[in-house]
C-alpha positions as CSV (number, residue, x, y, z in Angstrom):
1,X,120.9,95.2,84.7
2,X,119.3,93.9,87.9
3,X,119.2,95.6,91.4
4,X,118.1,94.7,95.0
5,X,117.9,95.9,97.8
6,X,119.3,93.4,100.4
7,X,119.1,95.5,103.7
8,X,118.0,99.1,105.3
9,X,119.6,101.3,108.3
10,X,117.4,101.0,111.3
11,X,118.1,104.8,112.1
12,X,118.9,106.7,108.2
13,X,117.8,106.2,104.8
14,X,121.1,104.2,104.3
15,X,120.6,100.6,102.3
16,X,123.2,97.9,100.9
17,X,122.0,96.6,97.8
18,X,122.9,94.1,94.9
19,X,123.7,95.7,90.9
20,X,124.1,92.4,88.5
21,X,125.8,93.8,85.2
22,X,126.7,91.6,82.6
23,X,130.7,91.6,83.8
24,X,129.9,91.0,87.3
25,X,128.1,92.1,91.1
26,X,128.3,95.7,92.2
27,X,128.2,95.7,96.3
28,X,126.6,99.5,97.1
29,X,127.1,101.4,98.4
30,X,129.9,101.5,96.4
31,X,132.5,104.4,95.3
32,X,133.9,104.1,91.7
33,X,137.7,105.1,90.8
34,X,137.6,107.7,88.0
35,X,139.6,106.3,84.8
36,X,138.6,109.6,82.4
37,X,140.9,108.1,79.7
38,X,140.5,104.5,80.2
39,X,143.0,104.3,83.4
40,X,142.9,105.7,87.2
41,X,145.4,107.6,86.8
42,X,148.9,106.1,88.0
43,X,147.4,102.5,88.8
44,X,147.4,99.5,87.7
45,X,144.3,97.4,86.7
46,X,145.6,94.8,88.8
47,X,145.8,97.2,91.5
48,X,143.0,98.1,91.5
49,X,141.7,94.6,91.5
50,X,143.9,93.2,93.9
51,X,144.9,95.6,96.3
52,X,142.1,98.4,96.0
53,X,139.3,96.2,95.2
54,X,137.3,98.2,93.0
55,X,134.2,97.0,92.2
56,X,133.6,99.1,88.8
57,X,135.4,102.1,87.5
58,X,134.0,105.2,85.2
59,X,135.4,106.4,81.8
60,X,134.8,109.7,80.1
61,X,133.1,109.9,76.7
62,X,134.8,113.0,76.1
63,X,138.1,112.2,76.1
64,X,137.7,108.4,75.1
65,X,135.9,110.0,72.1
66,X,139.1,112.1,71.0
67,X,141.5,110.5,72.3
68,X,142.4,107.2,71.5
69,X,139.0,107.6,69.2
70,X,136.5,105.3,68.6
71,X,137.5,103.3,66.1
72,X,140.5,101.8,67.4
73,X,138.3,101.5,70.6
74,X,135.4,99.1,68.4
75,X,138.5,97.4,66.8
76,X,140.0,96.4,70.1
77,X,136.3,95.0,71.3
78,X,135.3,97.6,73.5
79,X,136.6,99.6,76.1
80,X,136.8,96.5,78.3
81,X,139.2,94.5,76.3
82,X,141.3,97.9,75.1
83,X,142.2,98.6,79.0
84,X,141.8,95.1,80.4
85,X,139.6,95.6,82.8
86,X,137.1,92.8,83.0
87,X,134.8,94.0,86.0
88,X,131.7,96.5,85.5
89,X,132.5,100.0,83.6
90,X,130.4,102.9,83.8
91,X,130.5,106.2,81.2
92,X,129.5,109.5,81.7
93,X,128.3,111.3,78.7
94,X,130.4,114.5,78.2
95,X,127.6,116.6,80.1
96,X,130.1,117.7,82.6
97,X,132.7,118.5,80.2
98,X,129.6,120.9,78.5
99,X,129.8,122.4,81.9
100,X,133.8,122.3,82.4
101,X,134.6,123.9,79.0
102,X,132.5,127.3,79.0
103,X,134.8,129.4,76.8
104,X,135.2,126.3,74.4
105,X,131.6,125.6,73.2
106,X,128.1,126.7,72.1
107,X,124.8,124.9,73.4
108,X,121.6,124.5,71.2
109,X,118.5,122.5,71.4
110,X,120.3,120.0,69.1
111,X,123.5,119.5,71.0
112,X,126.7,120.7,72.0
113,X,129.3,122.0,69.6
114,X,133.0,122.6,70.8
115,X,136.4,122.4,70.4
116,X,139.1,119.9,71.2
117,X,141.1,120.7,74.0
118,X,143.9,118.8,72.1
119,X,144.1,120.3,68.5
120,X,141.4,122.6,68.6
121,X,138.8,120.7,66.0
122,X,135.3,121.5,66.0
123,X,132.5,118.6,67.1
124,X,128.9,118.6,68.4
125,X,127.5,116.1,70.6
126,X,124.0,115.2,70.2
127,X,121.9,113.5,72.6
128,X,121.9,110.4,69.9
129,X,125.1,110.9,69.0
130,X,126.1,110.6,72.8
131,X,124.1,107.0,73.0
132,X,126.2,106.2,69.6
133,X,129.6,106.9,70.8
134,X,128.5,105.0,74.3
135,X,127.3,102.3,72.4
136,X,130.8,102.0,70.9
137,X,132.6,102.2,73.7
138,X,130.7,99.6,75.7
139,X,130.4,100.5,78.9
140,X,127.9,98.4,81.1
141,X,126.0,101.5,82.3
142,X,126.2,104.8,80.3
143,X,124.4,108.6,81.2
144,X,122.5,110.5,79.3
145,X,123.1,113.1,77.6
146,X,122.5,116.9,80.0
147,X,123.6,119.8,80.6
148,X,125.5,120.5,84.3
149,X,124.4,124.1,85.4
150,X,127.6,126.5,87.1
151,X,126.8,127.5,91.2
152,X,126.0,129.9,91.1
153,X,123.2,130.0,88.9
154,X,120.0,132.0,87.8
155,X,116.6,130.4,88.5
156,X,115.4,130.9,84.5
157,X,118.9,129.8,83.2
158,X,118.4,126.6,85.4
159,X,114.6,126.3,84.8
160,X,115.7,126.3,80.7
161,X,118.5,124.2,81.3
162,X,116.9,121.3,82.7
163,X,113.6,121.6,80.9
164,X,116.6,121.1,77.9
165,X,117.8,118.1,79.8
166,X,114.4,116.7,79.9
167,X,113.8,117.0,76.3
168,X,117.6,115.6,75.8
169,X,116.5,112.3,78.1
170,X,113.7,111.6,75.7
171,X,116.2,111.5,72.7
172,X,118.6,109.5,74.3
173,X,116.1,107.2,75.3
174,X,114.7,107.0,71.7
175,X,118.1,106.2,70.4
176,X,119.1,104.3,72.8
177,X,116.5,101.4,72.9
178,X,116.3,101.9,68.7
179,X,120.0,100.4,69.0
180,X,121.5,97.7,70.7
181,X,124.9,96.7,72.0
182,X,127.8,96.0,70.1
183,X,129.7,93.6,71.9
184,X,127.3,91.1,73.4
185,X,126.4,92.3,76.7
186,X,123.5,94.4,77.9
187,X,123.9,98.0,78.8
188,X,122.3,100.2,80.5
189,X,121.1,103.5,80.4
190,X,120.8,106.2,83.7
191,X,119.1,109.6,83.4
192,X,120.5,112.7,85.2
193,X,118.1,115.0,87.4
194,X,119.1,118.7,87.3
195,X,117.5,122.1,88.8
196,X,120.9,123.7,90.2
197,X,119.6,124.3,94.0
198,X,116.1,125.0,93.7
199,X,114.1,122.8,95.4
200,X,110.9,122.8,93.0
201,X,113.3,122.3,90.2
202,X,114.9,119.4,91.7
203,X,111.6,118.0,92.5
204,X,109.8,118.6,88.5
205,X,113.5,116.9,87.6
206,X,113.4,114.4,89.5
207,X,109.6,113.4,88.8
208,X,110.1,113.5,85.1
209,X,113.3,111.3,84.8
210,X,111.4,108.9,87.6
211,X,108.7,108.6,85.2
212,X,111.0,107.1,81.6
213,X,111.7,104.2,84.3
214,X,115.1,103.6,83.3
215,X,117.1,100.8,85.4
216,X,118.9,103.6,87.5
217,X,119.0,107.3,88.5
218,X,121.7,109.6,88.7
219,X,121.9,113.2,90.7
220,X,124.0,116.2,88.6
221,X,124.7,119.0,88.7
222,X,126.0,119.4,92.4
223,X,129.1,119.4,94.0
224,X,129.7,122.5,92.0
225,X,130.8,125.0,94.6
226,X,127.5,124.8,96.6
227,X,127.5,124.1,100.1
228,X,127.8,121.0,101.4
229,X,124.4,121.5,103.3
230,X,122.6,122.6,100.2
231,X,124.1,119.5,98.4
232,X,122.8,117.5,101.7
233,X,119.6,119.2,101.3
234,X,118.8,119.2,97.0
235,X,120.2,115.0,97.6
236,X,117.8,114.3,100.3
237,X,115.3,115.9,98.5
238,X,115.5,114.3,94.7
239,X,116.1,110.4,96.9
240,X,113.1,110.9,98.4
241,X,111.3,110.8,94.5
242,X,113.5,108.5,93.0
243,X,112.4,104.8,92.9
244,X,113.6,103.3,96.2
245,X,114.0,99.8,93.3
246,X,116.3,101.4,91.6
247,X,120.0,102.6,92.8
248,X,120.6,106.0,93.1
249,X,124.0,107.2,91.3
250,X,125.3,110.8,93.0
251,X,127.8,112.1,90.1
252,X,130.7,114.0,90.9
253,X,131.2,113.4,95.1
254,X,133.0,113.9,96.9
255,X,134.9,113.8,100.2
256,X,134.8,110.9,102.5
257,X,132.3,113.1,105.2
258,X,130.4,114.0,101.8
259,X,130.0,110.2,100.9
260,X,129.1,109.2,104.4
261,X,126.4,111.2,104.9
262,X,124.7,111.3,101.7
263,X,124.8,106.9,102.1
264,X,122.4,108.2,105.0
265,X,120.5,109.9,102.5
266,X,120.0,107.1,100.1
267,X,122.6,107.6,97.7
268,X,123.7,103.9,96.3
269,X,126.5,105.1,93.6
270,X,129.7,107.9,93.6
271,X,132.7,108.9,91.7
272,X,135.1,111.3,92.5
273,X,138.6,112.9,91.0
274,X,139.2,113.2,94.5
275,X,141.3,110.1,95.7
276,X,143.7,110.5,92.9
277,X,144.2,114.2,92.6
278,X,144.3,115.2,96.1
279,X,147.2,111.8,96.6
280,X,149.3,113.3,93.8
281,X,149.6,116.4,95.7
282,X,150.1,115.2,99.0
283,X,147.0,114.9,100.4
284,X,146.2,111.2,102.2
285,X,142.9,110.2,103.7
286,X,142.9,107.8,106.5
287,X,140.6,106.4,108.8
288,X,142.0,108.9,111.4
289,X,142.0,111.8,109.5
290,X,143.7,113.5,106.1
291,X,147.5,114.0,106.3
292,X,149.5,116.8,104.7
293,X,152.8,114.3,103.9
294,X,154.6,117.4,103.1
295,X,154.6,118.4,106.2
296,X,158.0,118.2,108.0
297,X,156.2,116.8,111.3
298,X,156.3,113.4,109.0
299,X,160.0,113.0,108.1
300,X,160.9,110.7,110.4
301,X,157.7,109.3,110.9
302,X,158.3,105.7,109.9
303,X,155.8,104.3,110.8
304,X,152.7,103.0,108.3
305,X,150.7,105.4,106.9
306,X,147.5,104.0,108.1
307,X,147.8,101.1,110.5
308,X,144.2,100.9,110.6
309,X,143.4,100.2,107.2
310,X,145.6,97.6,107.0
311,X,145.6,98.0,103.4
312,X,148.9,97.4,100.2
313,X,150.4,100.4,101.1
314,X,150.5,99.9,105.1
315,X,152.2,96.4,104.7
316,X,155.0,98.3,103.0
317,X,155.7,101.7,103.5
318,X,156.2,104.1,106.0
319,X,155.0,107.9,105.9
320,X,159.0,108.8,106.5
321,X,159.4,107.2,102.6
322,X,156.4,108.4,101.1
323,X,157.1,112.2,102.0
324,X,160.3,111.4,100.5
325,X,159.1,110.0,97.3
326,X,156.7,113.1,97.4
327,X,159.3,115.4,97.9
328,X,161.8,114.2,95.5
329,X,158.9,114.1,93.0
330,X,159.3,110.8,92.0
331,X,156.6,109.2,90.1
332,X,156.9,106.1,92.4
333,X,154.9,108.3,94.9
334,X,152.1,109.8,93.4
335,X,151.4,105.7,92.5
336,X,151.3,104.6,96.1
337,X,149.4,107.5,97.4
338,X,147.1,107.3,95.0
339,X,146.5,103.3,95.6
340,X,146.7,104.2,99.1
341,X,143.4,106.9,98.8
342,X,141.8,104.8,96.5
343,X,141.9,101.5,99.3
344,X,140.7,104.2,101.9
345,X,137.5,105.1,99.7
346,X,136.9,101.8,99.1
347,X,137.4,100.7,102.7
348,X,134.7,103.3,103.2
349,X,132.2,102.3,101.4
350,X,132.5,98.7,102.5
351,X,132.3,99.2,105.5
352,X,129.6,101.4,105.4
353,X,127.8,98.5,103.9
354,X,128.9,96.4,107.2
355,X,127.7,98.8,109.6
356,X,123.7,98.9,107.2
357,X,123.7,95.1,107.4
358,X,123.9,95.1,111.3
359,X,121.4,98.3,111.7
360,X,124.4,100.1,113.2
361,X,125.1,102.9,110.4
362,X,123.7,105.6,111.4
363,X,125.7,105.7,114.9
364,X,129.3,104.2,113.1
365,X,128.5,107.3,110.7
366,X,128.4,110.1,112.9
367,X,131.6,109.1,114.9
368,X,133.4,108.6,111.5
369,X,132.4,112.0,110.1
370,X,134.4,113.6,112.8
371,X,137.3,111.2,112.0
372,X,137.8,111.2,108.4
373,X,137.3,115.4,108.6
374,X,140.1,115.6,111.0
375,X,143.6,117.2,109.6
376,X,146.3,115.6,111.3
């Protein structure tokens, strides 16, 4: 993998870069659709090609692991050609799902051991056995293996936690450059800082995954329940230590205001459930503000849903139909608002990148923030 830096904000920490994976460019900054089992949920891969324009998606090594399983994953060539998605993936490596399924599973020095969610078997994740099953499912860039601390959180649980994490990076590293790819293309492998919200923490964390000098960098462990201005503050923080060379990959955010501002902060990379849940329940983020299409104020509203994104959706439909699609709970609807979130994000992003290439960001930012925070 390959990264540049092509051009800074004049008045933030904002820059548009280059990544150069072996299936394609990454533009950043750049947001990722979240695909846990192998599909954004509700969308098409065309879709999202076509009409969204997503640039790479994510995958979780959880679920992919079992469900469909890996072998039928290494018999179809990789995760690329079992979805059909021929642009970048990226895989996280189950450390959130350590996190997510507390009552489920039991945490030692040598891994994780849990329990299926879907028949209740017993596994354990290892920090190698995480670049293994990675490895398998062939994603261009894949995380190492950690441990995501709850908010809130004691300062010796988080101290442990990520002095864990630490020792977990240096296995995954091992394993991962004692290995190589199975389907003919490089991948490549990001380290997660952790610390909770301490800001010492943060910094050792940062420091030590700075120093395996890995391709990339990724931020955990927030976006938790903390608030936003400690999230502001622990990002702002952990990007001032991480290799300006190298892009900077904030898991797990967030909203579009959350997005904007931590691009000022140096943040290259996100993913988010966000766009997809949120448009299956209603929820639509435009470049005026987030609509509630249940409400009644939009039953005769036939006009598009955002004329100012311009986007699949707009050309088509009106807000009148969608709240009626919503409504009637047909399926049909939880498709387009979900494309229709998805364009937003990626419009976002984009034209955040615009605004850093003309030195205009940090000013386009702060009008925007107000905007996309607006309920209509």
């Amino acid at each position: 993998m390959e990264f540049e830096v092509q051009h800074k904000d004049k008045g933030s920490k904002a820059r548009a870069g280059k990544i150069i994976t072996g299936h394609g460019v990454i533009q950043t900054p750049i947001f990722m659709p979240v695909g846990t089992a192998g599909s954004v949920k509700a969308v098409h891969q065309r879709e999202l090609e076509n009409d969204i324009k997503a640039q790479v998606i994510l995958g979780n090594t959880y679920h992919l692991y079992l469900r469909p399983g890996l072998d039928i994953i290494e018999k179809a060539g990789g995760l690329h050609k079992f979805n059909g998605w021929e642009r970048p993936l990226l895989t996280d490596s189950g450390g959130y799902q350590v996190y997510s399924l507390a009552d489920s599973r039991k945490i030692t020095e040598d891994g994780v051991t849990f329990q299926s969610h879907i028949d209740g078997s017993s596994h354990i994740f290892t920090p190698e056995r995480v670049m293994d099953i990675q490895r398998t499912i062939g994603a261009d860039i894949i995380m190492a293996f950690d441990e995501c601390t709850p908010y809130p959180c004691e300062y010796d649980y988080a101290k442990r936690s990520m002095e864990m994490t630490h020792r977990w990076l240096a296995r995954c590293c091992q394993q991962f450059d004692n290995t190589e790819g199975k389907y003919g293309y490089q991948q490549t492998l990001f380290p997660i800082v952790q610390g909770s919200v301490y800001k010492d923490l943060r910094s050792q964390s940062a420091e030590a995954i700075a120093s395996f000098e890995r391709e990339g960098n990724a931020i955990g462990g927030l976006s938790v329940g903390e608030p936003a201005e400690m999230m502001y503050e622990m990002t702002e923080l952990v990007c001032d230590i991480l290799p300006a060379d190298k892009p900077r990959y904030l898991m797990g955010v967030g909203t579009p205001a959350n997005i904007l501002e931590c691009i000022a902060l140096g943040v290259d990379m996100f993913d988010c459930v966000m766009p997809t849940r949120n448009a299956r329940n209603g929820m639509l983020f435009t470049t005026e503000g987030i609509i509630n299409i249940k409400n009644k104020k939009w039953e005769d509203d036939l006009e598009p849903v955002d004329p100012g994104l311009g986007g699949y959706v707009d050309t088509f439909y009106s807000k009148a139909y969608l709240r009626h699609l919503v409504m009637s709970k047909e399926i049909l609807g939880a498709q387009i608002a979900s494309i229709h979130n998805l364009t937003f994000y990626l419009w976002l992003v984009t034209e955040a990148r615009k605004q850093i290439e003309k030195g205009t960001f940090f000013d386009w930012k702060r009008r925007m923030v107000g905007k996309v925070s607006t309920k209509l």
